[in-house]
N, C-alpha and C positions, 0 to 999 in steps of 0.2 A: 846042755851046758852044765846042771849040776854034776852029773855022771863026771864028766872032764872032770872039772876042778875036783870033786871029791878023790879022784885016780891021780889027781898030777902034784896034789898041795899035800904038802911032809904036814901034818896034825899030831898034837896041838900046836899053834905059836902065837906070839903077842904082838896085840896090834894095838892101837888109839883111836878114838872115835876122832872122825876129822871133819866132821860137817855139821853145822848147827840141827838140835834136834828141838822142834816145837814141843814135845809130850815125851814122857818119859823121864827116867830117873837119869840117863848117860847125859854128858858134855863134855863139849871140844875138849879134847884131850888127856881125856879117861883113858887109863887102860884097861884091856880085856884080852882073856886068853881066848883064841878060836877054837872050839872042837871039830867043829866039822859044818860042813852044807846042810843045810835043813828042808830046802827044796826053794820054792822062788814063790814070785806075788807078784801081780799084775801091776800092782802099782809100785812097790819098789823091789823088785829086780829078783836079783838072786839075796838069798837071807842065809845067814850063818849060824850058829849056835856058840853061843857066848858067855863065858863065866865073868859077872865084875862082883870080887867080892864072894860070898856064898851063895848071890843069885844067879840064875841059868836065864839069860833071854836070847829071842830069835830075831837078828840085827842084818840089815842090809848092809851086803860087804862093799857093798859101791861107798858107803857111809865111814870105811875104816880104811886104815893107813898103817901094813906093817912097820912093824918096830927096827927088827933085825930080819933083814935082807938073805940072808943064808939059807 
């Protein structure tokens, strides 16, 4: 699955965070640019690599909502 999406998604683009997060510095409706897959986790999914600001985190994409559609 990572393999796909890293060959099929135009990187970087922006997205929002779209799902309540218990821990962490993100909320509903942060933006963040996506660099790329970062691999997956059993417990949430596929994870992405994420700039918000000058920080770099590793974000479940299932958790984000691109911006622009193109």
């Amino acid at each position: 699955m990572e393999d796909y999406l890293r060959n099929n998604l135009n990187f970087p683009f922006l997205a929002e965070v779209s799902d309540f997060q218990e821990k962490g510095i993100l909320n509903i409706g942060d933006g963040v640019k996506v660099h790329n897959i970062s691999g997956s986790d059993d417990v949430y999914g596929v994870m992405a690599k994420v700039k918000f600001g000058r920080k770099t985190f590793h974000f479940p994409l299932h958790d984000l909502s691109v911006i622009d559609k193109k």
